[in-house]
N, C-alpha and C positions, 0 to 999 in steps of 0.2 A: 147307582154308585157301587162299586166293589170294593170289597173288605180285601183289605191287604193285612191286617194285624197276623198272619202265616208266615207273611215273608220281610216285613217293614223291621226297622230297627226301631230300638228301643224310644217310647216320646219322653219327653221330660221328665213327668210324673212317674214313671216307672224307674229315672236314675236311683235314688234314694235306697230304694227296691234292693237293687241288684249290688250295689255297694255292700248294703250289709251281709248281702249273700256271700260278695267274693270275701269278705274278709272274715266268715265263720268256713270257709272251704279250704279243708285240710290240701287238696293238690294244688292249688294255687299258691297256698302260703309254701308249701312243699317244695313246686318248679320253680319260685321264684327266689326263693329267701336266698340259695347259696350265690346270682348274683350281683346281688346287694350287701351280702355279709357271709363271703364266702368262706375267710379262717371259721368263724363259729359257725359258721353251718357246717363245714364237714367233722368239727369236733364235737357239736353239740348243737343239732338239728333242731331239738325242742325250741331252745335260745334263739337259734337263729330265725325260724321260724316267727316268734313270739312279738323280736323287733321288727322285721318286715310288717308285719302286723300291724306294728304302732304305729310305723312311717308309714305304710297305706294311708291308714283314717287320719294321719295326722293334714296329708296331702290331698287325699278326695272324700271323707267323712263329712264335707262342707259340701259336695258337690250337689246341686239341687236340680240339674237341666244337662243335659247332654253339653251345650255351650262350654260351661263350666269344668262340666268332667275333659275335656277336649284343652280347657285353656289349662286344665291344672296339669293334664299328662305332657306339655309342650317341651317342660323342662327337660323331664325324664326323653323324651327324644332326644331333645339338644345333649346333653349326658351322653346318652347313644351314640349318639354320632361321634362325639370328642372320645371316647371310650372305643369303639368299634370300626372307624373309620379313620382314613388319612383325610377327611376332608369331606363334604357336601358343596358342590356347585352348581348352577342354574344359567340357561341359556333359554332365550326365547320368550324372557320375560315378557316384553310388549304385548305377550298374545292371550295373558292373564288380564282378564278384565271383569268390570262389574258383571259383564253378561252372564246369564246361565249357561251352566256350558254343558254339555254329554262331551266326555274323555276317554276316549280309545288307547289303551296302554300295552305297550308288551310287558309279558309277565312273566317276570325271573325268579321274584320270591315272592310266599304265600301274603306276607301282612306288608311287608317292606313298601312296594312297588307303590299303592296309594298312598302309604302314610307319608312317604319321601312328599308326594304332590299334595297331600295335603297342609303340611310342613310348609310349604312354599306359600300356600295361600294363606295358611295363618301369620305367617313373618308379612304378607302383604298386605294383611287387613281385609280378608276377604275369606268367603262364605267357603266354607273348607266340603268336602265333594260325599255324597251316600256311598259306599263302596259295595259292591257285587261279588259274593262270596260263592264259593259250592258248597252243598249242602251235607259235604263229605265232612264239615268242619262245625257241621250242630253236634255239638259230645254232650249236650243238657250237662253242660258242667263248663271251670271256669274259662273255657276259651269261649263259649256261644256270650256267654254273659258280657265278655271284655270286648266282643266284637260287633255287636250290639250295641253297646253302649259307643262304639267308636263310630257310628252311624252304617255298619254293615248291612246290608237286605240279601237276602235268600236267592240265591241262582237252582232251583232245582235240576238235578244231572241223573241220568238213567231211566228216565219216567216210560214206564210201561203202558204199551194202547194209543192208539192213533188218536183217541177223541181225548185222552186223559192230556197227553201231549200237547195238542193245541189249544185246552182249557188253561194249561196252566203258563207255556208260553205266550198265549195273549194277553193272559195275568200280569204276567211281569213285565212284557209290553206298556200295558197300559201305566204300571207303574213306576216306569221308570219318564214315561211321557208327563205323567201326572207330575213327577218330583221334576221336571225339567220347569213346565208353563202355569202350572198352577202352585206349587208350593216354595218355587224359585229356591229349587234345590239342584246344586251341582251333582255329576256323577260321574262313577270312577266305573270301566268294566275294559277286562280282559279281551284283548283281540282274538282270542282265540280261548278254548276250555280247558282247564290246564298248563304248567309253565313251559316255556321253552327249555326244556332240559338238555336239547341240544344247539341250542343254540341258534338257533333258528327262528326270525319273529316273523312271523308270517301270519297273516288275516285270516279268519273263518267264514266266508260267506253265509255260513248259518246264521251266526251272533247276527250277523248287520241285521239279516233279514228279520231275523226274530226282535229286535229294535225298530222295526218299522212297523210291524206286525200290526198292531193294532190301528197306524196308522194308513193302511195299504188301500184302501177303499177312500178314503178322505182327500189325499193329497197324492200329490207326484213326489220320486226319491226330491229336485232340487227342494222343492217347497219344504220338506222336511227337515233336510240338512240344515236351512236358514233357521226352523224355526229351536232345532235341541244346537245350532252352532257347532257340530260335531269337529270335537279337536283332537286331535291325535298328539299322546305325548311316550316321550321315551327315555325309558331310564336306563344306564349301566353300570355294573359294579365289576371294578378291575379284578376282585377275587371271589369266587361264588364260595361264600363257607360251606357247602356242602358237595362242593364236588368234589372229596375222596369219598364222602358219603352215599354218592349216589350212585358210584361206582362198587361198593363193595354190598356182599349180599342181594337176596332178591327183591329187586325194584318191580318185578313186574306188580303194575297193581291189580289187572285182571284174576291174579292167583290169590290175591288174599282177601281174606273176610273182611265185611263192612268193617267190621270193631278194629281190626289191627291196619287196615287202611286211616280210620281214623287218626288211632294212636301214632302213625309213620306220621300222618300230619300234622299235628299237634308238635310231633318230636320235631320237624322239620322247621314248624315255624319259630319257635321258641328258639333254635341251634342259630334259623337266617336271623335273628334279633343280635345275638348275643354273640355270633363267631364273625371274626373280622370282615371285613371288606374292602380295603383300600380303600381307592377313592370311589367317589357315588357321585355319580352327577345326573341331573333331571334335564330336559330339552323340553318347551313347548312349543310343538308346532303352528304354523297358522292355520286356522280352521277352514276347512274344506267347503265351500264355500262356491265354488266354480263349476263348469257346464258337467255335471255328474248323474248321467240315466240311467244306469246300470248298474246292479250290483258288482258285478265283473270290473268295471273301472273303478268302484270304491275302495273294490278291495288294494287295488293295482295303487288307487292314489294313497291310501294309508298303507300299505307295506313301502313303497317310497318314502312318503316321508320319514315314518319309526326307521326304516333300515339305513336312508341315508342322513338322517341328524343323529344317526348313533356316535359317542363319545369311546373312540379307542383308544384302550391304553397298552400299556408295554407288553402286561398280560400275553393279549391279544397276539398280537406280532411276534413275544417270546413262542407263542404255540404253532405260529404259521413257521418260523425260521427250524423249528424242529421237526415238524412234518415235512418242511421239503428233502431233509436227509433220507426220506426215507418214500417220498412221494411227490417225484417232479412238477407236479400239477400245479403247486402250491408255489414256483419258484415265481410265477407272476406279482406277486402277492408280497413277496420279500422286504421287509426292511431293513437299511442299512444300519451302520452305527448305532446298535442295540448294545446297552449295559452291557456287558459279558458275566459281571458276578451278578447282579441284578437274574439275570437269565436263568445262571445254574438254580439260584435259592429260590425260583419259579419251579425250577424242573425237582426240586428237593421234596416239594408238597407229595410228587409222586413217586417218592422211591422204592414204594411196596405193591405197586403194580406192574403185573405182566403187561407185554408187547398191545394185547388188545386191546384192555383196559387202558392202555397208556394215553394210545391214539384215539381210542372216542372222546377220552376226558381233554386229549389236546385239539383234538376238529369241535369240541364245544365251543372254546377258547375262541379258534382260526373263523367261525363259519361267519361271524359280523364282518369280519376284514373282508372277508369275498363277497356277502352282501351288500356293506356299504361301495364296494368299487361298482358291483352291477347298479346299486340304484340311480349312483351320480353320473 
């Protein structure tokens, strides 16, 4: 038997634990007080700090099981959403069932993308999904503790040595196999490592294969597929709160240090929480299920489906109609009878970017509208 307690989220008995850690943790009470009690937080940080505090434990001070901790944060989604969003909708319901599933997701924001699917299965009375983090997001402080406790498990990224490598990719292999057939645990992981920041959802033949990994001597890819039900789901959000963000300053992350890579993610996910998004809608595909030998067609059948059950909205086609002014390529692509003021107050987000920056941050926008027409 192998010890997963390195990568596994938090078990019951450890909730208790980690509640009273987050609510004696000065940056937690810190990042969080101004928005829940934003007037007195910016006038008087201590106060506001004090009550966030109260209304934590008043809220999960009870919480005794992860279950618990999960049914108590529901609210505070639902808040989320009516605060942060024009709306939450879902398509594809049918394909949400009691089964175990393994979820293949594209991935646009860091905590958002499962919680939205987990969200869904908790409004449907059902076993809500482990989610698969990178280990850029362990800061031994209140974000490992919050995401942990949300059933998060460890995705190790940059591992040094070829033998080091596939000790610990088998690792996580097995235990994502294990939370699938033995602990009848759903799972949430990225199709790829890292977000689509351009917009772009595309499969990683590495992830799948390292998903079967421990499987590969045992069984054939179809026998597998059957046995984790691998379902591909896809989320979109009409407005990314961070793309003027991600466009200003330096994003490369190969130039900065572990700690301020950390820190850009932590700021990242906390900003995708809290800065608007229009509309958000989830899709769940039908699970993959059919004559699939190959890694190569896997990939090929899950970027079809995420690309073309992708949900476009005006966004979208606000950024393709203004690329084509300036790059005919795009005139395929066009749609008609687009809002006109709708459009400008689109193009308003970006008024402090130059020509270059204009058009990455608008082919982020455009790149689904040309995906979804190649998929279908």
């Amino acid at each position: 038997m192998k010890d997963f307690k390195d990568i596994s989220p938090y078990e019951d008995n450890e909730v208790p634990g980690a509640i009273v850690r987050l609510k004696a943790n000065n940056s937690f009470l810190s990042k969080f007080s101004p928005f829940f009690f934003p007037r007195i937080s910016s006038f008087l940080p201590f106060l506001g700090k004090f009550l966030f505090k109260l209304q934590f434990t008043k809220y999960f001070g009870s919480s005794k099981s992860v279950k618990d901790f999960q049914q108590n944060l529901a609210p505070f989604f639902t808040k989320m959403i009516e605060s942060t969003t024009s709306g939450f909708s879902i398509s594809g319901e049918e394909n949400l069932t009691n089964r175990t599933t393994l979820f293949i997701g594209n991935h646009r924001d860091i905590a958002l993308d499962a919680s939205f699917l987990n969200y869904a299965l908790h409004q449907k009375g059902l076993n809500t999904a482990r989610i698969a983090i990178g280990d850029n997001l362990l800061d031994k402080n209140f974000a490992e503790e919050l995401m942990r406790l949300n059933k998060s498990f460890v995705v190790h990224r940059n591992i040094k040595g070829i033998k080091e490598t596939y000790k610990k990719l088998h690792k996580l292999s097995s235990y994502i196999y294990k939370s699938i057939v033995e602990d009848s645990e759903n799972i949430w992981i990225a199709q790829r490592e890292g977000r689509a920041s351009d917009g772009n959802d595309l499969s990683d033949a590495a992830v799948l294969k390292m998903l079967f990994l421990s499987n590969r001597k045992k069984m054939k890819i179809k026998e597998w597929l059957k046995k984790v039900n691998l379902t591909p789901v896809v989320i979109s959000y009409e407005f990314d709160p961070l793309d003027v963000i991600k466009r200003q300053g330096n994003r490369n992350l190969v130039e900065l240090e572990k700690k301020e890579k950390n820190e850009r993610d932590i700021s990242d996910l906390i900003n995708g929480i809290a800065g608007y998004k229009g509309g958000v809608h989830l899709h769940i595909c039908k699970p993959v299920l059919n004559e699939i030998s190959t890694f190569d067609e896997l990939v090929v059948k899950i970027n079809d489906s995420i690309q073309g059950n992708y949900k476009l909205w005006p966004s979208n086609y606000f950024a393709v109609n203004e690329l084509s002014k300036m790059d005919k390529s795009y005139e395929p692509y066009i749609e008609a009878n687009l809002d006109t003021y709708k459009s400008s107050q689109f193009m308003n987000r970006f008024n402090d970017f130059k020509d270059e920056k204009l058009q990455e941050t608008l082919r982020t926008y455009a790149r689904p509208v040309i995906n979804k027409k190649k998929a279908n």
